[in-house]
PLY file of the C-alpha trace (Angstrom):
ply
format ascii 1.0
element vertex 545
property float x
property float y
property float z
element edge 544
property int vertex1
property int vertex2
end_header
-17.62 6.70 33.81
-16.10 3.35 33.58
-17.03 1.13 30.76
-18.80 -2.08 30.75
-16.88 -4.82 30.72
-18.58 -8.47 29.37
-17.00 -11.80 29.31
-17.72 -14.28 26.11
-18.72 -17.72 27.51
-16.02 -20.23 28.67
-15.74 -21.63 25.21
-14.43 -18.55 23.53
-12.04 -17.80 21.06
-11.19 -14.16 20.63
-9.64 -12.06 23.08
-11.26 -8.63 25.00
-8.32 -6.19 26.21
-9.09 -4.01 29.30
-8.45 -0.45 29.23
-5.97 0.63 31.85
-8.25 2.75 33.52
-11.11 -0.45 34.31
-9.52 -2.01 37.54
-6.50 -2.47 39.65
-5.35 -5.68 37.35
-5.13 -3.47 34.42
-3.24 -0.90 36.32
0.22 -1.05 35.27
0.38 -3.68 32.52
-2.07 -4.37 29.88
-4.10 -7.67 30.55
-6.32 -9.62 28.51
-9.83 -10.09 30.46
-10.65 -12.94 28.40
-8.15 -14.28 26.18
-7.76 -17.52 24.09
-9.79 -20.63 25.36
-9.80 -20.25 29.48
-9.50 -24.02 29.73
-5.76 -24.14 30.05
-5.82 -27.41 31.57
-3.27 -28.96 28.91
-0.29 -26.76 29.43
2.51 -28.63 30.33
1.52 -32.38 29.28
1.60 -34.14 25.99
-2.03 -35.83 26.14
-5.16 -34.56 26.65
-7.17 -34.44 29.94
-9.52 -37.56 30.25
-12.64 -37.50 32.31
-12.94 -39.90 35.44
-10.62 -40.92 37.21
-9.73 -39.74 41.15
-7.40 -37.18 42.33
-5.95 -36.54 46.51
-4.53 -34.19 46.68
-1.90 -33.54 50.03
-2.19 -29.60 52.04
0.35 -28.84 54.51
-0.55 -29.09 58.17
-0.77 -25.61 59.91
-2.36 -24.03 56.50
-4.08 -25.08 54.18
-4.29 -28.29 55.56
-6.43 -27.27 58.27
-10.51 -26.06 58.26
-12.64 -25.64 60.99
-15.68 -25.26 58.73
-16.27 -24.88 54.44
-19.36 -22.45 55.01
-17.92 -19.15 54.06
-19.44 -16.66 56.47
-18.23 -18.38 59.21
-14.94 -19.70 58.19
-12.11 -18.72 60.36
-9.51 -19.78 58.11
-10.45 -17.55 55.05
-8.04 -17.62 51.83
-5.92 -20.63 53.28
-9.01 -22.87 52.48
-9.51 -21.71 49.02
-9.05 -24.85 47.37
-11.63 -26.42 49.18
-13.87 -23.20 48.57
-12.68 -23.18 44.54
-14.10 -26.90 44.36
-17.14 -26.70 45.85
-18.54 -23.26 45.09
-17.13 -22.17 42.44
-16.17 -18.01 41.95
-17.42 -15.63 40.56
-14.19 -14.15 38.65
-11.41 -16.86 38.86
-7.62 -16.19 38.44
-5.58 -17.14 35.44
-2.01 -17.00 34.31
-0.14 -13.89 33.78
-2.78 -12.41 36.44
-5.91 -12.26 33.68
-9.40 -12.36 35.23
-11.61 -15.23 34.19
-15.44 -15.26 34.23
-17.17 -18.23 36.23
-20.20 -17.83 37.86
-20.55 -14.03 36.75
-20.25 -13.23 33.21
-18.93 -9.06 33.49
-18.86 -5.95 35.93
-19.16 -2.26 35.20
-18.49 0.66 37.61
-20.79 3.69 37.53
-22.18 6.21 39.79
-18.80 8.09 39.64
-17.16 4.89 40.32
-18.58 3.88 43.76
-21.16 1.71 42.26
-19.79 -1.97 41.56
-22.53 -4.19 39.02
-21.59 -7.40 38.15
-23.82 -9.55 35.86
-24.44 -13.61 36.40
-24.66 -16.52 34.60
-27.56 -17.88 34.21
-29.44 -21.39 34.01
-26.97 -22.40 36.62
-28.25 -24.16 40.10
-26.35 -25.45 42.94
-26.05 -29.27 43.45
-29.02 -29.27 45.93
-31.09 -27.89 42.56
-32.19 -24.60 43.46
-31.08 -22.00 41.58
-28.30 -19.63 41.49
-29.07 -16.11 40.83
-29.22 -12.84 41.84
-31.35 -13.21 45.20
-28.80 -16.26 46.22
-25.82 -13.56 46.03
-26.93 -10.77 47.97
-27.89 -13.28 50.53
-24.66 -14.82 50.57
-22.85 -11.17 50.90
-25.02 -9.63 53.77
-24.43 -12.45 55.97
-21.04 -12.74 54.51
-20.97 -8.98 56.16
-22.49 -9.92 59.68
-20.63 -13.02 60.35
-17.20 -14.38 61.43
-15.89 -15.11 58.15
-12.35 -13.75 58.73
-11.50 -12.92 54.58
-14.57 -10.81 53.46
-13.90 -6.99 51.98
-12.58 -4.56 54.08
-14.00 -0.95 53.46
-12.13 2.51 54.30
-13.38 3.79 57.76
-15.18 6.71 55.36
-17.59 3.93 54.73
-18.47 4.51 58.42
-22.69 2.63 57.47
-23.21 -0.95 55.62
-22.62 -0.85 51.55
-25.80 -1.00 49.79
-26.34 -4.53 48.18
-29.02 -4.80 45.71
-30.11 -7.38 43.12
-31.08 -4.99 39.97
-32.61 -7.81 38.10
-32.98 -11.83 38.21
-29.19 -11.91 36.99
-27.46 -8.93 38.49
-26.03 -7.27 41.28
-24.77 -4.21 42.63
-22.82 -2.48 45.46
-22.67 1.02 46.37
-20.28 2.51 48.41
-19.14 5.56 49.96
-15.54 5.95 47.84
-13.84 4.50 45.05
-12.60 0.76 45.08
-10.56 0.01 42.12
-9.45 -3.12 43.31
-12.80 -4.63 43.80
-13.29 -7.23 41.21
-9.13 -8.09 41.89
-9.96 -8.59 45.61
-12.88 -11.11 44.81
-10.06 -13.87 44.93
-9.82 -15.63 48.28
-12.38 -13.35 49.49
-15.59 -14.76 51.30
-17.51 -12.83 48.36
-16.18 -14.69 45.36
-17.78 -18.11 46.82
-21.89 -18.13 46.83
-23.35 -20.29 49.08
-26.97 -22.38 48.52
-29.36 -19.77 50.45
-31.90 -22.97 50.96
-29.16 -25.41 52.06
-28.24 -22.93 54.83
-31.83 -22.25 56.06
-32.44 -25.67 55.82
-29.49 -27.38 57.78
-28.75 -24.30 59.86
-25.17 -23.12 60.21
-23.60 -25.41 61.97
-24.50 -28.36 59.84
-24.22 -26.73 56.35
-20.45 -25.67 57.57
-19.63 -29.86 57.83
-21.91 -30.53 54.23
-22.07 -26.97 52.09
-23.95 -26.74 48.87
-22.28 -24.60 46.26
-22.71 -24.48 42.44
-19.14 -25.29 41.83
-17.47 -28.40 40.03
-17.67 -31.02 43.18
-20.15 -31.50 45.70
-18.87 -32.81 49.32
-19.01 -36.57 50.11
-17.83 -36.79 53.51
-15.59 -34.23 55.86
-13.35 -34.78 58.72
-12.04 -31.28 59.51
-8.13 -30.92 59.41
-7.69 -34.24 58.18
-9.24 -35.30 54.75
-12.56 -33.77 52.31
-13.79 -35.84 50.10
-15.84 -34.74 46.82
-17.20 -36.16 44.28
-18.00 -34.75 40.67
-21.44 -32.61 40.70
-23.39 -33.91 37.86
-25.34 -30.04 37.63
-21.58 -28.64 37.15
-22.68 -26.00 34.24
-19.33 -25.97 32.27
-18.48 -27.72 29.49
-14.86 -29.18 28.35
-13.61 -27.53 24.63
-15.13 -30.82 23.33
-18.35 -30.18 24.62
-18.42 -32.89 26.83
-19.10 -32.34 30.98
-16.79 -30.76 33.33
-15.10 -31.83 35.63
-12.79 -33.59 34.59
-12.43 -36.07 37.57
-15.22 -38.54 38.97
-13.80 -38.05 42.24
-11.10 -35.29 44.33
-10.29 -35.52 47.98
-8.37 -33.50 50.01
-5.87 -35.28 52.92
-3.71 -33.17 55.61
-0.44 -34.10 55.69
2.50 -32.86 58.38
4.57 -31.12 56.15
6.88 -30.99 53.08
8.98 -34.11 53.85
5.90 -35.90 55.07
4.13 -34.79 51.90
7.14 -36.29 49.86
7.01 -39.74 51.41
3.26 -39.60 51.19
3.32 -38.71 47.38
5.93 -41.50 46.69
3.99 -44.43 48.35
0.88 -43.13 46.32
-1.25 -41.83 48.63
-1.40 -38.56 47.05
-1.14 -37.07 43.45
-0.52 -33.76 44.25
0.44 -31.62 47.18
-0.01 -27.60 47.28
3.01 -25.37 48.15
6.13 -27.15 49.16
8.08 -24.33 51.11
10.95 -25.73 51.71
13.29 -25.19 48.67
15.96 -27.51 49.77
12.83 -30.71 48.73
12.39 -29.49 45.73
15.18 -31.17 44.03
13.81 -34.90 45.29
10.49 -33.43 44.54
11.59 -33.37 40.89
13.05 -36.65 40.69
9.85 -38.28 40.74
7.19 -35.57 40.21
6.21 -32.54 38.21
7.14 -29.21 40.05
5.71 -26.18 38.99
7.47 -22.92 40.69
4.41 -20.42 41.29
4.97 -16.82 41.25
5.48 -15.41 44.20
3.11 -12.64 45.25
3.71 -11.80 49.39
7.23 -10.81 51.07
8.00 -11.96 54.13
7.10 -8.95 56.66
8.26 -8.95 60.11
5.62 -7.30 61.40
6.46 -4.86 65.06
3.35 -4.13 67.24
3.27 -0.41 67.55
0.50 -0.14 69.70
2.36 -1.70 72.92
6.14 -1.91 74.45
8.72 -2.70 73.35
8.00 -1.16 70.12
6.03 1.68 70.55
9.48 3.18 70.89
11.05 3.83 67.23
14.43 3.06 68.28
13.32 -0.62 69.33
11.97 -0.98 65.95
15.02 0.83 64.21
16.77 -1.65 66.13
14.75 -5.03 64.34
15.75 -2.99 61.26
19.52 -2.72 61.68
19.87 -6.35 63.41
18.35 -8.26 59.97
20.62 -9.24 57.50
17.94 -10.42 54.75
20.49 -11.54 52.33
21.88 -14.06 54.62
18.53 -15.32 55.67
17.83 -15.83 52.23
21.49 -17.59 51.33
21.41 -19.80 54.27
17.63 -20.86 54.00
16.16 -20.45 50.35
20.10 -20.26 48.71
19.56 -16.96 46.99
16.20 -17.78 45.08
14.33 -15.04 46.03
15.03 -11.79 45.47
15.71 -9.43 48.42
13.28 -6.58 49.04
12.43 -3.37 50.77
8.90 -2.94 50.01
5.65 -5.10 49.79
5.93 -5.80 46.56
7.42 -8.65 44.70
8.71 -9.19 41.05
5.62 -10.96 39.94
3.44 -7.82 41.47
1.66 -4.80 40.20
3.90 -1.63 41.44
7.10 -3.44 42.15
9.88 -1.52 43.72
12.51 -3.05 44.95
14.43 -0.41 46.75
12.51 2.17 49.17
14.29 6.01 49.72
15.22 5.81 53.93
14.96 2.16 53.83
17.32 0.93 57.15
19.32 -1.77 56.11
21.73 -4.11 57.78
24.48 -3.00 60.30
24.63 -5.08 63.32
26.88 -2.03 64.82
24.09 0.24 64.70
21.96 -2.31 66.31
24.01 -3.23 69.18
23.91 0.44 70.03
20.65 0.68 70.09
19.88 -2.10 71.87
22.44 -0.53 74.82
20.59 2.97 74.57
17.17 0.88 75.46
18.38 -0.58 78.13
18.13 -4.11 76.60
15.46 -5.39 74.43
13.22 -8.18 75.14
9.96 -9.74 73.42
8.58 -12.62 71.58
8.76 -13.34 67.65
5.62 -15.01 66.48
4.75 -17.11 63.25
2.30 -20.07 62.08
3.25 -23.74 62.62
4.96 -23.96 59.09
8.30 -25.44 59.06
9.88 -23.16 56.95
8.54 -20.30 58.94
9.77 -21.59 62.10
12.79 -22.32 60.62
12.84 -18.56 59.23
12.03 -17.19 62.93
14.93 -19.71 64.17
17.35 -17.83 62.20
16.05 -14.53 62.70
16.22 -15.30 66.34
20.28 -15.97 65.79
20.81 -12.84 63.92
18.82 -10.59 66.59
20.83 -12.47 69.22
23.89 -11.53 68.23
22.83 -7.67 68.78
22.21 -8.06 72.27
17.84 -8.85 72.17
16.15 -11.57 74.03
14.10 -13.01 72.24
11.69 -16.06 72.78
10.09 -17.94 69.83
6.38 -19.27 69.07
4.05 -20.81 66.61
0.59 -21.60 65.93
-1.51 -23.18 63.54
-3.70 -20.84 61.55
-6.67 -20.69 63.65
-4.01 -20.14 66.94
-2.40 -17.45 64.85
-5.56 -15.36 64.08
-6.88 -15.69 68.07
-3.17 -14.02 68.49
-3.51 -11.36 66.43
-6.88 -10.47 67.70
-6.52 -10.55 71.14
-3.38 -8.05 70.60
-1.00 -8.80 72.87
1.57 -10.22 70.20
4.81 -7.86 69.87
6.32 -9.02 66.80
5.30 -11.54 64.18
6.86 -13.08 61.18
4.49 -13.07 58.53
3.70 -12.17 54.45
2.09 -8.92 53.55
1.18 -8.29 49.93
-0.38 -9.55 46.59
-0.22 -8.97 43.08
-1.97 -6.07 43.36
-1.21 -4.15 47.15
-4.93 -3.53 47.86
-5.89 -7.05 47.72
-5.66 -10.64 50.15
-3.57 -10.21 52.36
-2.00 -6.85 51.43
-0.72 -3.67 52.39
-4.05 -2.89 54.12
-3.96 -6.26 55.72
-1.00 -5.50 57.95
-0.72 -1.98 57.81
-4.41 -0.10 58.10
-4.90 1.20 61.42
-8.28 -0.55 61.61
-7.34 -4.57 60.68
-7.11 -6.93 63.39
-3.55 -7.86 61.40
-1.82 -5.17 61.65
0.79 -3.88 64.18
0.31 -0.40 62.98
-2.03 2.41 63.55
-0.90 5.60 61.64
-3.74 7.96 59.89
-1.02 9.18 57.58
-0.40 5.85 56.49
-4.08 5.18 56.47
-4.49 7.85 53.61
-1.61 6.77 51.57
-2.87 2.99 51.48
-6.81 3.67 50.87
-6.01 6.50 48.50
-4.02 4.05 46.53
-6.65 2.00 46.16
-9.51 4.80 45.94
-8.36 5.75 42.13
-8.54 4.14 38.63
-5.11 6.11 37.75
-2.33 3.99 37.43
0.69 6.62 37.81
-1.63 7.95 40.92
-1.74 4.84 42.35
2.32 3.77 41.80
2.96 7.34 43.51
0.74 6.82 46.62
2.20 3.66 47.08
6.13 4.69 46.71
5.29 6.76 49.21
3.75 4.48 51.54
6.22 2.48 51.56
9.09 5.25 52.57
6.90 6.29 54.96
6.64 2.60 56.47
10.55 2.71 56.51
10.89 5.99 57.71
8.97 5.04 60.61
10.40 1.63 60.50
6.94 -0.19 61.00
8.37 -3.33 60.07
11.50 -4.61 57.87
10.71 -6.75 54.27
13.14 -9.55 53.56
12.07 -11.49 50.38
9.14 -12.56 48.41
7.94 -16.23 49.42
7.60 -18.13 46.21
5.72 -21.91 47.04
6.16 -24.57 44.33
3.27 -27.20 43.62
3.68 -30.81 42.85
1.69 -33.25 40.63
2.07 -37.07 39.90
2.87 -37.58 36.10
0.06 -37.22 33.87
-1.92 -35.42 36.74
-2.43 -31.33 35.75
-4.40 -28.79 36.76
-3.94 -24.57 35.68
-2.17 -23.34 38.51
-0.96 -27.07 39.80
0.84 -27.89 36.79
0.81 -24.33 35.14
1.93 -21.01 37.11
-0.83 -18.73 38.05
-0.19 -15.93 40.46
-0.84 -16.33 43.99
-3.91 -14.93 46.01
-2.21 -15.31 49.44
0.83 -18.11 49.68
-0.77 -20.53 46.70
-2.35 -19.68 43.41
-6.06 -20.67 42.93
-6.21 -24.04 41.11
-9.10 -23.86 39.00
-10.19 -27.90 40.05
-12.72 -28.14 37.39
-9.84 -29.02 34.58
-7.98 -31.03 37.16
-7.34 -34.54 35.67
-5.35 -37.80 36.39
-4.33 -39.51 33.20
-1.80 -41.59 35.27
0 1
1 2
2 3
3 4
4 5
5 6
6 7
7 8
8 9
9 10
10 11
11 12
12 13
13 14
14 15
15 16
16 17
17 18
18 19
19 20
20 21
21 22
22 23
23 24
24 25
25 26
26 27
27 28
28 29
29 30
30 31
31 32
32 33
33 34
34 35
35 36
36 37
37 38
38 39
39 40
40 41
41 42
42 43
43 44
44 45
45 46
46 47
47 48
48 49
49 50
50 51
51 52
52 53
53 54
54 55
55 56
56 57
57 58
58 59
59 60
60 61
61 62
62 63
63 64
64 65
65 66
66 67
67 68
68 69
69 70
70 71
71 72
72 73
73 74
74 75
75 76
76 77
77 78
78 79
79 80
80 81
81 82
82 83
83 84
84 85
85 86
86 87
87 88
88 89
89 90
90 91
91 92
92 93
93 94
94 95
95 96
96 97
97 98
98 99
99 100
100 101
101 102
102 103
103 104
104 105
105 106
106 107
107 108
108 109
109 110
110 111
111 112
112 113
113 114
114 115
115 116
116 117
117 118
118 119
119 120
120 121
121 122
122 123
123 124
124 125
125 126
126 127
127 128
128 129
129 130
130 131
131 132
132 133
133 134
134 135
135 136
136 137
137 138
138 139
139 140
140 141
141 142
142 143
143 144
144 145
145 146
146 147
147 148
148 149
149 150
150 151
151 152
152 153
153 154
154 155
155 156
156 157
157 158
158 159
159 160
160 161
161 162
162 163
163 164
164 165
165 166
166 167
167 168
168 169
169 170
170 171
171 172
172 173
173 174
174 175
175 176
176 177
177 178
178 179
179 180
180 181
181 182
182 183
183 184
184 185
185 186
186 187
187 188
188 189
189 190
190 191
191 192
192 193
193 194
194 195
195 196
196 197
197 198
198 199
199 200
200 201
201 202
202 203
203 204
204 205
205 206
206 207
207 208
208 209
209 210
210 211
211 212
212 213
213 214
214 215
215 216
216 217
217 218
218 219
219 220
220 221
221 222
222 223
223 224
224 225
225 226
226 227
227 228
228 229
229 230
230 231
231 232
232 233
233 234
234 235
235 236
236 237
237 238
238 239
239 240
240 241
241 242
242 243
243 244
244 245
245 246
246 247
247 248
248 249
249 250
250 251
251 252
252 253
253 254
254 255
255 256
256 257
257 258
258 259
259 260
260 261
261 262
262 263
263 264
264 265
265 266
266 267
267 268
268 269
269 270
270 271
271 272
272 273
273 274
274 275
275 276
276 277
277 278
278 279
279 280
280 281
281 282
282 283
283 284
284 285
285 286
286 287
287 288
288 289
289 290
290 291
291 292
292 293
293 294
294 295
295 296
296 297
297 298
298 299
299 300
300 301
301 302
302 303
303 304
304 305
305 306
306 307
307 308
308 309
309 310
310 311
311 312
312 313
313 314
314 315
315 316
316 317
317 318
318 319
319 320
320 321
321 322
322 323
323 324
324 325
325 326
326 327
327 328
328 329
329 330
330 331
331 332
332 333
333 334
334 335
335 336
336 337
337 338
338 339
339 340
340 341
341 342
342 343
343 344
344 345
345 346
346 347
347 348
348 349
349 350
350 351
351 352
352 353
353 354
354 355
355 356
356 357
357 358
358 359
359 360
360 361
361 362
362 363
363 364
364 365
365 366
366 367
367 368
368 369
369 370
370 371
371 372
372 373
373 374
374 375
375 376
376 377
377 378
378 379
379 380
380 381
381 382
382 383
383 384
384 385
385 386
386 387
387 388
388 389
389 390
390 391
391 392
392 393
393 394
394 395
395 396
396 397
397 398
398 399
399 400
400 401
401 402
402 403
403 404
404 405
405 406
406 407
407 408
408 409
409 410
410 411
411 412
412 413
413 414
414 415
415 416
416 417
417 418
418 419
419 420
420 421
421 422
422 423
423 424
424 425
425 426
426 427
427 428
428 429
429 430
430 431
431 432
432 433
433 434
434 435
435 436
436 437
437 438
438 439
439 440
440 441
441 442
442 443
443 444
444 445
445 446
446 447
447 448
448 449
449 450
450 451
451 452
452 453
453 454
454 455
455 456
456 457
457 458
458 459
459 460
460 461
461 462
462 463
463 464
464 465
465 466
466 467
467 468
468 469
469 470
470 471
471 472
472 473
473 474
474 475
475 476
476 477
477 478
478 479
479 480
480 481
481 482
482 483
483 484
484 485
485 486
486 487
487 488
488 489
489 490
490 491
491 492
492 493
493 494
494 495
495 496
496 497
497 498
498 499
499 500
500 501
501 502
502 503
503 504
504 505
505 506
506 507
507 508
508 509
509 510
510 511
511 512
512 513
513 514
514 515
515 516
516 517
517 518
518 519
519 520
520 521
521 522
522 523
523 524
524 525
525 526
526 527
527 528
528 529
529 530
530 531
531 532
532 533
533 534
534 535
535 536
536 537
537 538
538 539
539 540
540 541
541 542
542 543
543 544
């Protein structure tokens, strides 16, 4: 049986080490669960955080900077709208530095019932902004509609768990789920998923969907002023916010924190020096990041995801292993990350990343670059024609550009296109795509948008349907055994590239930007990202400037 584990409040000041045998984010280093004061809101400044003040903070058209709705059962856009999701609902287990889980609107977690059993206690005396309380009932609302809706982030079980987990509030303050295996990564795989952000259960019934997805009630740190979907949130401070600053006084920090979409990096730039934003999330294109730091305060967050050019196996052209042996030998990585990102990021075979649990960087029977090889190929096939996919992101497009170029010059025709977010997810669902360009991992595999996410057989994601591969990936994350766990994944990923399911270039690594004397953890500090940014815990956010 797994042990308890309990959080002290906010305001503590001694530290709780997990065993490496609790969860996935104690797997293969040792992490503290609760270390030090969690309000590391000052790292990186000289003064301390004052309280008022407003914040706008810029999110990149095509990402984050887009949201069809903020109600979390029904929003398409999932992990990409996190921020707004952070500031409004809170989470239940937040995200710190060096990957350590933080208590917020749940106070610990235990695992029994020979580990399929999930309980997670609650803090209580907290309500959400409309005044009703948060508790128990209020969560296993949120996560059985959370189950039966569109929401496009919420857990996904192993096909063993072929009938619903059982959800069950085991007193005011505490919750369980039950299912049908092991999931070590569960309380790791709360961030950016639908079930880390708890929704009023009156404001819904009251409003009706549609309405609360345009003003949602959460119990998190800001409460929603106005909304204008892909263009600009506005929120204001919630004055029932339950956490208190070090001093005592009431968090948040900042009276006031909106949200404005901007084009992209260089637009973000010019925005940021006229002052019409403080801050702007994930600047992916390296070569701005010098001008970013002649005026601003970049932080370089660790990357998490490799880019994955992702082959759909399911129809032509690559069905046939030689087609996608051919991708393999036709992509020079090493000159895609000279020309574009001038060696920053490390080159990869696997869908892990330096700043992951279970790193490897080189895979046995990984295929790697020899344009020779390729050509050939492409001559035995006949030719080789598709289309190479990605979301409207300039650095992405410039990345399938480039990729285009090199696959070219072996002989493939190949036709480019992009989408915004909510375009790229109707692709990927309606399964016609044949290759994408797109990230696949997380600091730990079995979380966001990981291995699972675009290699299990039964996501909408992936290009790949393999049983074999199936039982490597779940079994990974179906044990509490570290050295189990590193093994099943080594092998999944020689099996991926003795298959060639899809060739890994280099971890994406965003960087974030703040005004001077404007800091949040994970704005101004590096925190470990969920999918492409880090969750910025908005209740320390603050604007001395």
């Amino acid at each position: 049986m797994i042990p308890k584990i309990s959080f002290r409040p906010k305001t503590r000041t001694s530290a709780l080490r997990l065993s490496s045998v609790l969860v996935a984010t104690a797997l293969a280093v040792s992490l503290a669960a609760c270390g030090g004061n969690s309000n590391n809101s000052n790292s990186g400044t000289s003064s301390a955080p004052k309280h008022g003040g407003s914040l706008t903070v810029l999110e990149g058209q095509g990402f984050a900077g887009e949201w069809p709705g903020l109600d979390p059962a029904t929003d398409t856009d999932g992990a990409a709208n996190q921020s707004f999701m952070d500031s409004i609902y809170g989470q239940l287990f937040e995200l710190g530095a060096g990957g350590k889980t933080i208590p917020d609107l749940a106070t610990g977690y235990s695992f029994t019932n020979n580990n399929e059993t999930i309980n997670i206690t609650l803090r209580q005396g907290v309500k959400f902004s409309d005044g009703t309380p948060f508790n128990a009932a209020a969560v296993v609302y949120n996560w059985q509609r959370d189950l039966t809706a569109t929401c496009t982030c919420k857990p996904v079980f192993a096909p063993t768990q072929t009938t619903p987990p059982v959800i069950t509030a085991t007193g005011p303050y505490s919750v369980s789920i039950t299912l049908k295996y092991v999931d070590a990564p569960f309380i790791a795989g709360l961030q950016g998923n639908v079930f880390n952000w708890i929704a009023s259960p009156t404001a819904i019934k009251n409003m009706g969907e549609t309405q609360f997805a345009k003003t949602p009630v959460g119990a998190g740190p800001f409460t929603v002023v106005t909304d204008t979907p892909d263009s600009e949130l506005v929120l204001k401070a919630n004055p029932l916010y339950w956490e208190k600053a070090p001093d005592g006084s009431k968090l948040p920090y900042l009276s006031s924190l909106t949200f404005k979409t901007v084009a992209g990096d260089e637009q973000a730039l010019t925005a940021m020096k006229a002052g019409s934003g403080q801050a702007y999330e994930g600047i992916s294109t390296t070569a701005l990041v010098p001008a970013f730091r002649k005026s601003f305060t970049v932080t370089a967050e660790p990357g998490t995801s490799p880019y994955d050019i992702q082959l759909n196996t399911k129809i032509p052209p690559f069905n046939n292993i030689k087609a996608r042996e051919a991708i393999y030998y036709a992509t020079d990585a090493a000159l895609l990350d000279k020309s574009l990102f001038n060696d920053t990021m490390p080159v990869g075979q696997s869908f892990t990343s330096p700043a992951d649990l279970f790193y490897e960087q080189n895979v046995p029977g990984y295929i790697n670059y020899d344009l020779s090889k390729a050509k050939a190929l492409v001559q035995q096939l006949g030719g080789l024609s598709f289309q190479l996919g990605t979301i409207q992101v300039p650095t992405a497009i410039a990345m399938d550009e480039a990729i285009q170029t090199e696959w070219q010059a072996a002989g493939m025709k190949v036709s480019l296109m992009d989408w915004p977010l909510t375009g790229l997810i109707g692709a990927f669902q309606a399964g016609h795509w044949e290759s994408m360009l797109q990230t696949a991992g997380a600091y730990d595999p079995a979380i966001g948008v990981g291995l699972c996410f675009r290699f299990c057989s039964n996501f909408p994601f992936s290009g790949v349907h393999d049983a074999h591969l199936d039982t490597l990936i779940l079994g990974a994350a179906a044990t509490v055994n570290a050295a189990t766990r590193k093994s099943l994944y080594d092998q999944a990923a020689a099996y991926i590239a003795k298959n060639a399911y899809g060739p890994f270039l280099f971890s994406i690594a965003g960087f974030n930007v703040a005004a001077h004397g404007v800091g949040a953890p994970g704005l101004t500090t590096a925190i470990p990202s969920t999918v492409v940014n880090p969750g910025i815990l908005w209740q320390y956010a603050y604007n001395n400037g």
